[in-house]
VEXVO-621644 format. One line per field, with one value per atom (N, C-alpha, C, O, CB): x, y, z; atom name; chain; residue in three letters. Coordinates in steps of 0.02 Angstrom, whole numbers, plus 50000, padded with zeros to 5 digits. Glycine has a CB too. Layout:
xx: X/...
yy: Y/...
zz: Z/...
at: CA/...
ch: A/...
aa: ALA/...
This chain:
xx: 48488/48500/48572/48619/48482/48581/48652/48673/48629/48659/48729/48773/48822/48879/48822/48778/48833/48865/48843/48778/48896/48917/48911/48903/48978/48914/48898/48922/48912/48813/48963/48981/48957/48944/49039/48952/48913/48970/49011/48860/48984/49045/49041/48993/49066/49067/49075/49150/49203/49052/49135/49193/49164/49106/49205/49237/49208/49134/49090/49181/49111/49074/49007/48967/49073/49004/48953/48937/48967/48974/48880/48878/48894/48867/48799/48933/48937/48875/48852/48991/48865/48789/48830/48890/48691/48796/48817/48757/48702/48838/48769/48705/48733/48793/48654/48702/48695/48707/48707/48648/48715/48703/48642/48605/48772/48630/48577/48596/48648/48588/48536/48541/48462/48413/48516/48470/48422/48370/48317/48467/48389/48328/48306/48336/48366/48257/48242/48214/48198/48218/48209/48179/48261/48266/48146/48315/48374/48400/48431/48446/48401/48442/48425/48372/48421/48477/48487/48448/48410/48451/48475/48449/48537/48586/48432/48525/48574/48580/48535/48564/48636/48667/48706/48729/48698/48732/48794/48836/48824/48765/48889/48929/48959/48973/49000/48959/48996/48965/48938/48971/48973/48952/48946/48931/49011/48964/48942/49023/49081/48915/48998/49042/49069/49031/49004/49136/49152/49153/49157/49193/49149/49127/49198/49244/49125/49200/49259/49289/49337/49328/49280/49306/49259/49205/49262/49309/49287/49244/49243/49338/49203/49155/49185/49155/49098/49238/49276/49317/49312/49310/49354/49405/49360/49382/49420/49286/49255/49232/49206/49223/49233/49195/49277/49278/49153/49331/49392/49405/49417/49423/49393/49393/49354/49373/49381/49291/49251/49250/49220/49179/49276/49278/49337/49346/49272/49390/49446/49432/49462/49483/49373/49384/49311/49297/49378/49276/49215/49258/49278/49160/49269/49308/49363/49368/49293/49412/49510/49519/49564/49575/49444/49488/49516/49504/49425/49551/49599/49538/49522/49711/49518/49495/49505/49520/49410/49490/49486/49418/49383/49525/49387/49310/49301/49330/49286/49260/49252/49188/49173/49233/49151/49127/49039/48996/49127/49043/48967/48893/48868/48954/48856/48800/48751/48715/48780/48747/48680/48666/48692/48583/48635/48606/48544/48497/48599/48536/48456/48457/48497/48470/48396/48373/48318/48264/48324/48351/48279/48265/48302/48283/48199/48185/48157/48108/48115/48202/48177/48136/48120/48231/48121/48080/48108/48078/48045/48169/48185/48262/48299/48200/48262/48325/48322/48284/48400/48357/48346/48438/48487/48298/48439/48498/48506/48462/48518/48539/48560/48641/48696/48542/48627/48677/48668/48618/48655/48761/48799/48824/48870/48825/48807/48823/48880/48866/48755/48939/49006/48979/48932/49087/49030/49055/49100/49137/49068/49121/49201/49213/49202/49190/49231/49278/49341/49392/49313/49313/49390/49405/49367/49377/49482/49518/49525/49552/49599/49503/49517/49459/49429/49601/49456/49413/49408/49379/49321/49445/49457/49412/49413/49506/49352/49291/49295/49247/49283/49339/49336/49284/49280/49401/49250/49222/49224/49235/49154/49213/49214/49154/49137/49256/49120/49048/48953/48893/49053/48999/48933/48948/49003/48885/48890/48893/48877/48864/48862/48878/48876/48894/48900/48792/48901/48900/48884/48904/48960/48848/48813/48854/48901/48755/48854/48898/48850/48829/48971/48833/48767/48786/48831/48692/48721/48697/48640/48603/48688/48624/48592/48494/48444/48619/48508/48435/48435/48389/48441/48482/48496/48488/48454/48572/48528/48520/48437/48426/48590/48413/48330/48310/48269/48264/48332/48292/48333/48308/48305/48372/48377/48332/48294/48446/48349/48294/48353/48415/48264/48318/48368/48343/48284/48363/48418/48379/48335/48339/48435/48300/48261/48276/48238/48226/48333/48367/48405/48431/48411/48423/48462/48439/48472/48511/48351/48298/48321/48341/48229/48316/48327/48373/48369/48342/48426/48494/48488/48508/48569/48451/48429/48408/48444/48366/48365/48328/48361/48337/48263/48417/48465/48510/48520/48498/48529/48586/48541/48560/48609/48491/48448/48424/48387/48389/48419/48402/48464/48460/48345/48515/48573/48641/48688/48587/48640/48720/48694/48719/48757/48648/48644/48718/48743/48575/48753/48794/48855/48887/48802/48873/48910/48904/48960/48880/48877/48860/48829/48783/48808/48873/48864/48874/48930/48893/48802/48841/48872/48863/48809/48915/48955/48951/48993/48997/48876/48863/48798/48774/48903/48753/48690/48675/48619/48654/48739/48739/48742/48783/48799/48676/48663/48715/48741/48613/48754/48836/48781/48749/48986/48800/48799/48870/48901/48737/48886/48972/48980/49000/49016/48954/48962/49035/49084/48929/49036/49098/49098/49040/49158/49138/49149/49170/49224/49198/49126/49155/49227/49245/49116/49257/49342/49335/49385/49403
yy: 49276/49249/49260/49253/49173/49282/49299/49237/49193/49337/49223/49147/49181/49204/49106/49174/49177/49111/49059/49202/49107/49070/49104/49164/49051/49056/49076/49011/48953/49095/49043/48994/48983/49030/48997/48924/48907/48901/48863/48844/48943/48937/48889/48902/49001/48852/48845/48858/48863/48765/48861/48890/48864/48860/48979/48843/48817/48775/48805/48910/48735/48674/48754/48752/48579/48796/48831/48866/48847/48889/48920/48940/49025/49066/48919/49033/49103/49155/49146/49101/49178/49204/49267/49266/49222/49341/49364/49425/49416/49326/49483/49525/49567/49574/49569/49612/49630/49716/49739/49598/49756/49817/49866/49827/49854/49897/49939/49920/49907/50033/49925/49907/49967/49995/49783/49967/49992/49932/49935/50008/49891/49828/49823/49792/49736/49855/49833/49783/49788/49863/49722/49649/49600/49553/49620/49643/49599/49651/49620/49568/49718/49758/49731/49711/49846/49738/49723/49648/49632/49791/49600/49518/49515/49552/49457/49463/49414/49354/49333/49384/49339/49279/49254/49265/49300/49200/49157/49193/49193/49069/49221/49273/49232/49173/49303/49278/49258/49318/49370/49168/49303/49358/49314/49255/49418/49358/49354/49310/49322/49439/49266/49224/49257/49259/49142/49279/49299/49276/49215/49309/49312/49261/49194/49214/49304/49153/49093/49086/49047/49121/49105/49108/49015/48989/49209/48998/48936/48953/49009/48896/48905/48927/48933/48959/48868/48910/48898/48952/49001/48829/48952/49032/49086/49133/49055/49075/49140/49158/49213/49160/49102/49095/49125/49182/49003/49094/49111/49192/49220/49095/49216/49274/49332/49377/49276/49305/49358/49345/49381/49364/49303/49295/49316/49319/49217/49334/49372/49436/49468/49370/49464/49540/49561/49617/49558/49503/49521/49540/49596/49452/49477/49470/49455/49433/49445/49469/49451/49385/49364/49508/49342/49272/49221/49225/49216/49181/49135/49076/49061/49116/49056/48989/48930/48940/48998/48860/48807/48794/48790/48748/48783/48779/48694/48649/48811/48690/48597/48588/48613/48562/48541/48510/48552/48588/48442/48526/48555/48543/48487/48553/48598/48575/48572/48522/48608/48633/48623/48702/48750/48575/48701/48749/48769/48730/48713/48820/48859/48911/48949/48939/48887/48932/49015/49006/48874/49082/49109/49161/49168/49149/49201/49244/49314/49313/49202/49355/49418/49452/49437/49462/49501/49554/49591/49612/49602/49604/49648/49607/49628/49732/49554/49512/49439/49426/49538/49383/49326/49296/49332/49280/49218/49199/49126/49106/49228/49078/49053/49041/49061/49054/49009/49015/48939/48906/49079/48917/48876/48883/48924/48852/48839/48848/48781/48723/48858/48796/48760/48766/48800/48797/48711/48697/48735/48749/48653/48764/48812/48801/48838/48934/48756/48761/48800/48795/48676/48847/48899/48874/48849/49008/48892/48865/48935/48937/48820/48992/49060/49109/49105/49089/49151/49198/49274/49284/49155/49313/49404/49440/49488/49463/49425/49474/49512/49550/49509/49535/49587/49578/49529/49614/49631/49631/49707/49761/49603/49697/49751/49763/49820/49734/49718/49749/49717/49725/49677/49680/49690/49708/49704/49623/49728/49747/49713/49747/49792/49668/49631/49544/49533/49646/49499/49442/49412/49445/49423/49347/49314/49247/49238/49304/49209/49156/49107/49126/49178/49036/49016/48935/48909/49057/48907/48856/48859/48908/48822/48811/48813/48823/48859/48727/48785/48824/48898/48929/48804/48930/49009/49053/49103/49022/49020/49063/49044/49073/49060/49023/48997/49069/49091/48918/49119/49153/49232/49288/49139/49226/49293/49289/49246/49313/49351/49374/49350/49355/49485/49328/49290/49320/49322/49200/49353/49329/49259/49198/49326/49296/49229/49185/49136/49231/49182/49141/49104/49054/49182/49119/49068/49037/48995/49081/49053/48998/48925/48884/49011/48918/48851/48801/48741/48854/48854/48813/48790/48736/48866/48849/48825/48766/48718/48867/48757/48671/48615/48560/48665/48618/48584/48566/48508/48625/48604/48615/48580/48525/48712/48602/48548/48504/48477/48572/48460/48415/48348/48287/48431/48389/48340/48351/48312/48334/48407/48437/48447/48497/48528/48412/48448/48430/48462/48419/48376/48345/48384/48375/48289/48422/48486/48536/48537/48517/48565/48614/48587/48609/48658/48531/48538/48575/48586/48506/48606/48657/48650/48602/48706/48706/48693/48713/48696/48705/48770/48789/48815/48816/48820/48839/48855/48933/48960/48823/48965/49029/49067/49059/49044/49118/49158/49176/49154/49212/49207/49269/49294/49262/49194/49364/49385/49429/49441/49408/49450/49467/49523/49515/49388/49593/49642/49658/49642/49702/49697/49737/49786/49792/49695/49823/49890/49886/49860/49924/49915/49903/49931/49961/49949/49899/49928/49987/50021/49873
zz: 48810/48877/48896/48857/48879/48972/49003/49006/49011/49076/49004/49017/49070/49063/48935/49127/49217/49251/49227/49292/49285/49326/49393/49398/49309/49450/49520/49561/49545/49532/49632/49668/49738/49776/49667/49753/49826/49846/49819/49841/49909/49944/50002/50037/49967/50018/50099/50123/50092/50126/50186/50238/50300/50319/50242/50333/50424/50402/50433/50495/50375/50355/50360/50407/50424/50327/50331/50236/50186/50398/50239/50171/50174/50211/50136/50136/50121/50088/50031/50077/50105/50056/50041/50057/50105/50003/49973/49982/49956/49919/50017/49979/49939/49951/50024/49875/49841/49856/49913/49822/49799/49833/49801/49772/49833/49798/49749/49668/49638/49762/49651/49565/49514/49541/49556/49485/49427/49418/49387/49350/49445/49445/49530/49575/49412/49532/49600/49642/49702/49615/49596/49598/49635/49674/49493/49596/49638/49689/49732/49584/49703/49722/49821/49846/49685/49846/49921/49932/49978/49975/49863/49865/49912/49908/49756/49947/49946/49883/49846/50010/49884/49807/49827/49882/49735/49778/49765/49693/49633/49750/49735/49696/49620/49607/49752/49591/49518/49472/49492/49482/49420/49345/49299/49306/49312/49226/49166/49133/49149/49133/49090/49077/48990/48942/49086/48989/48924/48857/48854/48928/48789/48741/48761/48797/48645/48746/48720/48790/48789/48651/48834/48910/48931/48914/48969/48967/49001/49047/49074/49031/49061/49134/49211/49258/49146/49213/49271/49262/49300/49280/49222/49204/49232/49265/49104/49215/49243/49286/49290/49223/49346/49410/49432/49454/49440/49427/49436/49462/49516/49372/49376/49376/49424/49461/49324/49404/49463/49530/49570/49453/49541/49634/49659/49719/49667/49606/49611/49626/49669/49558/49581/49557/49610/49630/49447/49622/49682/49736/49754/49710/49763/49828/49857/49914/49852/49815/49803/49829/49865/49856/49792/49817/49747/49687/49872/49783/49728/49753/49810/49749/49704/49726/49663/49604/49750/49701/49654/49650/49700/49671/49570/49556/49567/49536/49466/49612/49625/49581/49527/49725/49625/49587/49546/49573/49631/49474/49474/49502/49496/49423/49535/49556/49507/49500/49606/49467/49397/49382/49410/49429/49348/49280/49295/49287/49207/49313/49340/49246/49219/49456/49229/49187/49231/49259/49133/49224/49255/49198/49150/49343/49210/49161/49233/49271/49091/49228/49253/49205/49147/49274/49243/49192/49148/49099/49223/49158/49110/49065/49021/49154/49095/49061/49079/49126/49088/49047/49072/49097/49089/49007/49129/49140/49143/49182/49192/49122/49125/49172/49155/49081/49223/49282/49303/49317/49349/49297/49331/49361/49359/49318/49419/49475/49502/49485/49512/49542/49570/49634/49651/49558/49685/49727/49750/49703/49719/49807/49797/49891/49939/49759/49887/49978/49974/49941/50014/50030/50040/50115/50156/50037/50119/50187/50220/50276/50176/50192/50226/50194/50140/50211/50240/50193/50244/50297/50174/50208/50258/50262/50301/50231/50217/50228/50188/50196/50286/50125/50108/50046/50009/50100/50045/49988/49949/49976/50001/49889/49830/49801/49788/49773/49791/49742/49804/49796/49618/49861/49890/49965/49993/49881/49989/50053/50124/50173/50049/50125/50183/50149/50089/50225/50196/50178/50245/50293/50142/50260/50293/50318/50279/50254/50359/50365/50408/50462/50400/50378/50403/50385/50352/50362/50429/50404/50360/50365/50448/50314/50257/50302/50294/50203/50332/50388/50392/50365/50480/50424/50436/50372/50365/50463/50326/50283/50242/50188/50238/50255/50214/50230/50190/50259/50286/50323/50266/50274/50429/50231/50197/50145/50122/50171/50130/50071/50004/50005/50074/49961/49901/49839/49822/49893/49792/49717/49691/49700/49669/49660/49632/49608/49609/49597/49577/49519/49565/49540/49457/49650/49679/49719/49750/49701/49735/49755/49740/49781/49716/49677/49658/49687/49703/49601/49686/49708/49787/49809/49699/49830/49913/49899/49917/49957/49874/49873/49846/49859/49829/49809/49777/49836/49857/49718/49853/49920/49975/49994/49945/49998/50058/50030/50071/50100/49951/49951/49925/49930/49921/49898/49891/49923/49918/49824/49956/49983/50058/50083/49940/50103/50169/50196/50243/50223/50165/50196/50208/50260/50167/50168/50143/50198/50225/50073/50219/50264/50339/50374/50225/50348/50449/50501/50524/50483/50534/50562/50621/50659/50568/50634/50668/50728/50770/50646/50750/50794/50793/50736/50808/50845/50835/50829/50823/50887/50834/50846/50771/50725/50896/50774/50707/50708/50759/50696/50678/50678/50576/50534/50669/50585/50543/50546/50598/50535/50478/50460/50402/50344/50426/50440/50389/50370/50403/50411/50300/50299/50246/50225/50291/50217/50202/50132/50121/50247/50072/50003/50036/50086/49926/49971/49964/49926/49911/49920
at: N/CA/C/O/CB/N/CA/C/O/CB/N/CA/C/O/CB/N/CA/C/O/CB/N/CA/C/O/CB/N/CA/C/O/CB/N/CA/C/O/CB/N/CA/C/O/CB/N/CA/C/O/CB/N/CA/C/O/CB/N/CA/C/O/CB/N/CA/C/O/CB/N/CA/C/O/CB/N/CA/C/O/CB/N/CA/C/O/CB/N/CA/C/O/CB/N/CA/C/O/CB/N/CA/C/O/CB/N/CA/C/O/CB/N/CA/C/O/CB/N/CA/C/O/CB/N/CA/C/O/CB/N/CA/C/O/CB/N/CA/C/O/CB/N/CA/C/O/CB/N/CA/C/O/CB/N/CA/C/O/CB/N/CA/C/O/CB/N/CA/C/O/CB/N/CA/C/O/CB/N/CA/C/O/CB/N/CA/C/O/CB/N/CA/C/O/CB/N/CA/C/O/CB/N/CA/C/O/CB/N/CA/C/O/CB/N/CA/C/O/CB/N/CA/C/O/CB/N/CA/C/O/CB/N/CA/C/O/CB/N/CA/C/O/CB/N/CA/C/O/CB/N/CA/C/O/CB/N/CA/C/O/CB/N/CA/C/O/CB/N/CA/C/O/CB/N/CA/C/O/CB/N/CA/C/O/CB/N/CA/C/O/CB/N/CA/C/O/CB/N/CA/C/O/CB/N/CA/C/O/CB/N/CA/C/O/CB/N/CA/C/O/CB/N/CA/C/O/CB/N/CA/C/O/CB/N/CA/C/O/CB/N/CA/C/O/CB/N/CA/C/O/CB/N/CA/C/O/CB/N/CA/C/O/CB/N/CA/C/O/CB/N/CA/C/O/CB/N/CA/C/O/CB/N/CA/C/O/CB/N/CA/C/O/CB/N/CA/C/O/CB/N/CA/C/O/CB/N/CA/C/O/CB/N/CA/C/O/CB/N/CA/C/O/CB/N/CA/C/O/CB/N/CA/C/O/CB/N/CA/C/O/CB/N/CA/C/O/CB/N/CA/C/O/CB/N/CA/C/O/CB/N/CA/C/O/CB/N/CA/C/O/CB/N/CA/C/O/CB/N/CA/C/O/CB/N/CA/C/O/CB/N/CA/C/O/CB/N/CA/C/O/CB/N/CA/C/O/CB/N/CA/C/O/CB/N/CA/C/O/CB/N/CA/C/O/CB/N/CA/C/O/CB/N/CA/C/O/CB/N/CA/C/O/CB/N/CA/C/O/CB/N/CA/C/O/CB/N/CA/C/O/CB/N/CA/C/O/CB/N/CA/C/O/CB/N/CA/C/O/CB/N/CA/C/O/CB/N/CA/C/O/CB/N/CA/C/O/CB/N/CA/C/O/CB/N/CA/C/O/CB/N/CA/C/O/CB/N/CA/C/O/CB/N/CA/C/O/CB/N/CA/C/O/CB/N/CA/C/O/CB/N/CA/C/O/CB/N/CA/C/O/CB/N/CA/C/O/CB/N/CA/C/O/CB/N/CA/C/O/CB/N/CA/C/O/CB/N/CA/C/O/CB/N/CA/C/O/CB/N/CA/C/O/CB/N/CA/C/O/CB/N/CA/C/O/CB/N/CA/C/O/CB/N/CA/C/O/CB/N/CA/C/O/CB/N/CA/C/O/CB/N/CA/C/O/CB/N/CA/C/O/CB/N/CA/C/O/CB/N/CA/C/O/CB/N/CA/C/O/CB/N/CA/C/O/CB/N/CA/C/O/CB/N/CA/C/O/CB/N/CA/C/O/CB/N/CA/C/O/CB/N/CA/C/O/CB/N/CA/C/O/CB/N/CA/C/O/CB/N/CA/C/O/CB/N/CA/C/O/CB/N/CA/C/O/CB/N/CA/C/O/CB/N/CA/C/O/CB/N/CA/C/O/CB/N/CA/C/O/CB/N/CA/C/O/CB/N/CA/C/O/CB/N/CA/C/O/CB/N/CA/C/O/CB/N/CA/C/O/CB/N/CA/C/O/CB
ch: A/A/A/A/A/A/A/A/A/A/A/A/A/A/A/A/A/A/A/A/A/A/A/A/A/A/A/A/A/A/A/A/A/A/A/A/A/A/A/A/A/A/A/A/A/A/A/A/A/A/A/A/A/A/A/A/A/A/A/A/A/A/A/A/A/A/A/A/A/A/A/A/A/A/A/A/A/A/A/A/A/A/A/A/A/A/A/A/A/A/A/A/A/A/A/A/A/A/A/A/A/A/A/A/A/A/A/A/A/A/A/A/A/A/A/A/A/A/A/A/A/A/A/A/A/A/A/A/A/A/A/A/A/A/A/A/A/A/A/A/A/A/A/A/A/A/A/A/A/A/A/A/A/A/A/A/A/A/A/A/A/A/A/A/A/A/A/A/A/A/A/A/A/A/A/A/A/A/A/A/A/A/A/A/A/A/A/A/A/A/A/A/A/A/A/A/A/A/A/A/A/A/A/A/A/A/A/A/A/A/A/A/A/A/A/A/A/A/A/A/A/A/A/A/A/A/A/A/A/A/A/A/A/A/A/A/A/A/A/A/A/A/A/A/A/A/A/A/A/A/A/A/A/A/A/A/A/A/A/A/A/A/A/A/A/A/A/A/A/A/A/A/A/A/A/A/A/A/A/A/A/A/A/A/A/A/A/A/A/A/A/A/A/A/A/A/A/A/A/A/A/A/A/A/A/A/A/A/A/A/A/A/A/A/A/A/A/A/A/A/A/A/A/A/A/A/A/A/A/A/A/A/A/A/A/A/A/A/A/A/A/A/A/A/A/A/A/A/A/A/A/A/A/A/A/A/A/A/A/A/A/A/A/A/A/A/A/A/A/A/A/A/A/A/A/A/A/A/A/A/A/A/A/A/A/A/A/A/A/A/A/A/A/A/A/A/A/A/A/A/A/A/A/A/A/A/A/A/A/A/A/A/A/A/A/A/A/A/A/A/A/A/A/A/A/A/A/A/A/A/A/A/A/A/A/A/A/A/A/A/A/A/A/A/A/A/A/A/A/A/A/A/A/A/A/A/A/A/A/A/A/A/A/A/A/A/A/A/A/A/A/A/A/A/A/A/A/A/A/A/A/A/A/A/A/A/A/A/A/A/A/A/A/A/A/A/A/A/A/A/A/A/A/A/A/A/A/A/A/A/A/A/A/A/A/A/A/A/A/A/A/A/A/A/A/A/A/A/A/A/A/A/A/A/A/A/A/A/A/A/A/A/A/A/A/A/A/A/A/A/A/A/A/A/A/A/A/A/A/A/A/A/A/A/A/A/A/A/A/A/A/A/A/A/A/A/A/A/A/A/A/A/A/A/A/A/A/A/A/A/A/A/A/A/A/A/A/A/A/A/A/A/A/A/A/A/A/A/A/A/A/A/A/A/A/A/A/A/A/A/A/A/A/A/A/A/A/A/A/A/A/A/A/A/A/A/A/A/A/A/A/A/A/A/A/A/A/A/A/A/A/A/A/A/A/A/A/A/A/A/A/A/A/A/A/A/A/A/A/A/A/A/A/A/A/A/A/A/A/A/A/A/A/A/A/A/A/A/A/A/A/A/A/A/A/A/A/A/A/A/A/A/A/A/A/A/A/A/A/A/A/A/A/A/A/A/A/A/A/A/A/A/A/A/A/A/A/A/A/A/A/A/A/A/A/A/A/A/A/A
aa: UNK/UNK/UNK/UNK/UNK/UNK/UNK/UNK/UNK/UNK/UNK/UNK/UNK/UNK/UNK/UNK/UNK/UNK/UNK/UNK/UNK/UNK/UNK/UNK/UNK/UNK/UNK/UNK/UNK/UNK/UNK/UNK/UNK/UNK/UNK/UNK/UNK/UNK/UNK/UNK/UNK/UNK/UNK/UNK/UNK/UNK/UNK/UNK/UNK/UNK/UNK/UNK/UNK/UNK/UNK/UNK/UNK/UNK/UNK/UNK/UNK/UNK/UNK/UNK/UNK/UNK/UNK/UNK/UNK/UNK/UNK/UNK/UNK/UNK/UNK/UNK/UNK/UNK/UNK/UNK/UNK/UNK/UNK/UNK/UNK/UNK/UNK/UNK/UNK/UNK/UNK/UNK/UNK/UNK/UNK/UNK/UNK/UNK/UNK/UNK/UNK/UNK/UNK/UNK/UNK/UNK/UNK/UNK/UNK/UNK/UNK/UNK/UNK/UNK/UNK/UNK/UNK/UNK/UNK/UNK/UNK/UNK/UNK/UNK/UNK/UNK/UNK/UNK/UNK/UNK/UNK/UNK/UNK/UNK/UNK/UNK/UNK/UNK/UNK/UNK/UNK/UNK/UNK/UNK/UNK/UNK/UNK/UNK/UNK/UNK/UNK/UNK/UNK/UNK/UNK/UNK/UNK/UNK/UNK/UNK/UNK/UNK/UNK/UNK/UNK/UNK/UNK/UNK/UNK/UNK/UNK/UNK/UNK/UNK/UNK/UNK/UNK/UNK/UNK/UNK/UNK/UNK/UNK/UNK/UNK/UNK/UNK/UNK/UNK/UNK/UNK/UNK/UNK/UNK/UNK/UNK/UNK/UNK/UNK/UNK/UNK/UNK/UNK/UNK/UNK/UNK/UNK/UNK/UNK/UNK/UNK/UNK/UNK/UNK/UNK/UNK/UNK/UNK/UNK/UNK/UNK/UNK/UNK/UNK/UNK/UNK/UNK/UNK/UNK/UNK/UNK/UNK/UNK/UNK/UNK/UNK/UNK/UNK/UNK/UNK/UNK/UNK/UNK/UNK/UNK/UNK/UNK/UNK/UNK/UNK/UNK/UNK/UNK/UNK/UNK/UNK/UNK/UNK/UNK/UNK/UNK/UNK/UNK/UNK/UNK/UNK/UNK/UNK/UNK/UNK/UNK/UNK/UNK/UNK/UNK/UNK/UNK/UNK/UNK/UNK/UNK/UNK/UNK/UNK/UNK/UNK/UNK/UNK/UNK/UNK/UNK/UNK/UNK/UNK/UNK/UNK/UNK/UNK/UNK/UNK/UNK/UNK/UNK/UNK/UNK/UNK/UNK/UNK/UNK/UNK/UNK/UNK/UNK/UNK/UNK/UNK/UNK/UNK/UNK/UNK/UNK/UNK/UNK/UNK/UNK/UNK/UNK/UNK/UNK/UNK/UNK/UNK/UNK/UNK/UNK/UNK/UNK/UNK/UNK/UNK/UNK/UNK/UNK/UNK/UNK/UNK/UNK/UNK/UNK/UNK/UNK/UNK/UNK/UNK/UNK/UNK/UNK/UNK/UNK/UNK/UNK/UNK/UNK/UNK/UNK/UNK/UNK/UNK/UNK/UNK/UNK/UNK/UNK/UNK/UNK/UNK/UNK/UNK/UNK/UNK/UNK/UNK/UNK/UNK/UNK/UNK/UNK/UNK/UNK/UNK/UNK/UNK/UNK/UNK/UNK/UNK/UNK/UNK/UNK/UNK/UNK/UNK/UNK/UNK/UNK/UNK/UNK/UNK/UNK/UNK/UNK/UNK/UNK/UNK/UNK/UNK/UNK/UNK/UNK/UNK/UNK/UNK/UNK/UNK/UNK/UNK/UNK/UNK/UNK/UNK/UNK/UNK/UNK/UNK/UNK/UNK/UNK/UNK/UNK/UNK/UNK/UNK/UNK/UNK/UNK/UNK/UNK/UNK/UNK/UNK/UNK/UNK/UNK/UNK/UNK/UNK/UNK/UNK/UNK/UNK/UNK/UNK/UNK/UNK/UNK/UNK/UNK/UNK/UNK/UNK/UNK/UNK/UNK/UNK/UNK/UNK/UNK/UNK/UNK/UNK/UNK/UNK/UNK/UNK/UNK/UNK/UNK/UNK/UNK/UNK/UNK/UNK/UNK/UNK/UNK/UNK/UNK/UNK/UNK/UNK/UNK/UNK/UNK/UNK/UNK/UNK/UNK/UNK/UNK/UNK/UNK/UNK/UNK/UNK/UNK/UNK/UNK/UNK/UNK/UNK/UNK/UNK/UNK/UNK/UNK/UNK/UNK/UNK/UNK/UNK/UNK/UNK/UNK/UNK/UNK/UNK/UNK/UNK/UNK/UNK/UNK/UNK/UNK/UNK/UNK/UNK/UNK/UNK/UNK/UNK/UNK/UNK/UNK/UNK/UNK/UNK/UNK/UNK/UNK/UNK/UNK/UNK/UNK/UNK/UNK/UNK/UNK/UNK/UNK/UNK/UNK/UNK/UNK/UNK/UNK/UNK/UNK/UNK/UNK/UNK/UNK/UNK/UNK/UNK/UNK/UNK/UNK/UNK/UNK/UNK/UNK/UNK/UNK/UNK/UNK/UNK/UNK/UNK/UNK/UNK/UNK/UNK/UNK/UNK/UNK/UNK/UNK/UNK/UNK/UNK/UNK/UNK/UNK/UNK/UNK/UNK/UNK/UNK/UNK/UNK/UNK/UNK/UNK/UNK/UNK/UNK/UNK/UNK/UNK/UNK/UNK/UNK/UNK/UNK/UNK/UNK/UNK/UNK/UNK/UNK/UNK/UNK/UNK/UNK/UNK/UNK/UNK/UNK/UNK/UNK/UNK/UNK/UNK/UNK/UNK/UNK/UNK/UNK/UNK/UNK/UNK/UNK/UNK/UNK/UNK/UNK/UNK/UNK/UNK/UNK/UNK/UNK/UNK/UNK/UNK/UNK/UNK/UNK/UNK/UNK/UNK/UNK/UNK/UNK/UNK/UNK/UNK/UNK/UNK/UNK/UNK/UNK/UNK/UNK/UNK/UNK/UNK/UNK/UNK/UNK/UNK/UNK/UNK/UNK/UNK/UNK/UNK/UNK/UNK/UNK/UNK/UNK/UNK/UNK/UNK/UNK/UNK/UNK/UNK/UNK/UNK/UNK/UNK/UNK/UNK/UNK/UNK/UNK/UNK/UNK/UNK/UNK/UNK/UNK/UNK/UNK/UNK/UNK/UNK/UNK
């Protein structure tokens, strides 16, 4: 089993989503997610949400609070993924390893297509965090941009 971490962003009282880009697994490839990776041997879990949201999307962030632990089993690999809290006060759009990103209320985003493994967390998020994500307007905005 993979030992990942993954962060639920908000920004402007909204959720960051995340799509994906092509993969050799075509069960996640052009999913939208809650960005993060693979957690190193002896590496803290937070050191590593740290890390990859650096090296995803050149951001510095502080890891808040924990939401929970989705066990999933794909077909060709399984994961174990903890999942944070992460309020950013800015965010430039840039991204490095995916190709678009989404900017929503937790309604709006129900409507992308999701890895499977971050199903769980939608229902977690609308059943204990709606409070977290007020939106702030009724207007879809979707928010492409350009690997680096």
């Amino acid at each position: 089993m993979i030992e990942v971490v993954a962060a639920v962003i908000v920004f402007e009282n909204r959720l960051l989503a995340f799509q994906r880009g092509d993969s050799k697994y075509s069960y996640v490839a052009n999913k939208f997610e809650f960005p993060g990776g693979k957690v190193r041997k002896d590496e803290p879990r937070e050191d590593s949400l740290i890390r990859e949201l650096r090296e995803e999307l050149d951001l510095d962030i502080k890891v808040g609070e924990w939401i929970t632990t989705v066990e999933h089993e794909y077909p060709d690999f399984s994961i174990r993924m903890h999942c944070y809290l992460v309020h950013l006060e800015s965010f430039t759009g840039l991204l490095k390893e995916h190709i678009s990103y989404f900017h929503g209320s937790l309604d709006e985003v129900r409507n992308l297509d999701w890895i499977e493994a971050d199903k769980t967390i939608l229902d977690i998020l609308e059943s204990k965090y709606r409070h977290v994500f007020s939106s702030i307007s009724n207007n879809e905005d979707v928010y492409r941009a350009h690997r680096k």
